[in-house]
C-alpha positions in Angstrom: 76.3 -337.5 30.1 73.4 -340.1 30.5 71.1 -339.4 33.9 70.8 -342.4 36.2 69.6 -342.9 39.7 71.4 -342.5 42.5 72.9 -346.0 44.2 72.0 -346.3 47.1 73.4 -349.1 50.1 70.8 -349.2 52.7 72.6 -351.7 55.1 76.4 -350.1 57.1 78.0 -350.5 60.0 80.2 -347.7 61.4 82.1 -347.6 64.3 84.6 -349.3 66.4 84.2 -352.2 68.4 86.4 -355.8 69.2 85.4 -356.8 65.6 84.8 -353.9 63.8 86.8 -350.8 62.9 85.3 -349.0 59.9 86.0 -344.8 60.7 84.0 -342.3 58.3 87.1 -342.1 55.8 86.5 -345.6 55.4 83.3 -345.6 54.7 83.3 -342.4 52.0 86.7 -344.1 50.2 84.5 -347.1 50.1 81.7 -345.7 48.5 83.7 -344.2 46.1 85.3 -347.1 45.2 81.9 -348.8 44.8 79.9 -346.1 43.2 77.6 -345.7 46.0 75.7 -342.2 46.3 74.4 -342.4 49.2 75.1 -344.6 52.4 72.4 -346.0 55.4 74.8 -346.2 58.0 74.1 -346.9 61.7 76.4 -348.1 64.7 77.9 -351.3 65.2 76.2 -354.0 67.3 77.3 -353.4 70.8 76.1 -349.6 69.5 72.7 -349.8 72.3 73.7 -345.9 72.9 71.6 -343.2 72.6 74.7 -340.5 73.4 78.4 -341.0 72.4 80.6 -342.5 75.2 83.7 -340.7 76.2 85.8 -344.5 75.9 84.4 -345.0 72.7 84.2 -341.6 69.8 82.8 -343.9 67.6 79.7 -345.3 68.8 76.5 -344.1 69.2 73.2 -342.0 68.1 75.3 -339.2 68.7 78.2 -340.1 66.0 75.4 -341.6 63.9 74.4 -338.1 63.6 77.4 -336.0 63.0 78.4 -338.3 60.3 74.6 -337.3 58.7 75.3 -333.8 59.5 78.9 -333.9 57.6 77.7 -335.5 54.9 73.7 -334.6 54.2 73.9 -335.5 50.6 75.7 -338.7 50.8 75.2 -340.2 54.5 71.5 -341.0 56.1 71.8 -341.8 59.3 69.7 -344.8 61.5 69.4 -344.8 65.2 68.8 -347.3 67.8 66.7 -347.5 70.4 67.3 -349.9 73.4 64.4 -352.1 73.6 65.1 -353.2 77.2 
């Protein structure tokens, strides 16, 4: 087998929100499907949380995190900060 580098997406959104409802299955299935080895992934827009709400499992720093902790070889995880 030939070596290659790994693929890398540097640019998902995970998470729920009014538009959005990507959950961490579908994000692994889609990198499978695409080949990708390992995944940037950060919150949805309406994400400005630093810990995970109880109304919403899906959002914040917090979920950002245990997705990274799941997956450390395939999933690196970006925060947000409020800026307000």
């Amino acid at each position: 087998m030939k070596e290659r580098w790994p693929v890398i997406d540097t640019h998902f959104h995970i998470g729920v929100n009014p538009l959005i409802h990507v959950t961490e299955q579908d994000m692994l299935k889609w990198m499978d499907d695409n080949g990708i080895d390992i995944q940037i992934a950060m919150q949805v827009n309406e994400g400005f949380t630093h810990e995970t709400p109880d109304w919403n499992p899906f959002l914040g720093n917090d979920f950002i995190a245990k997705l990274q902790r799941n997956h450390p070889n395939r999933i690196i995880g970006l925060g947000r900060v409020h800026p307000w």
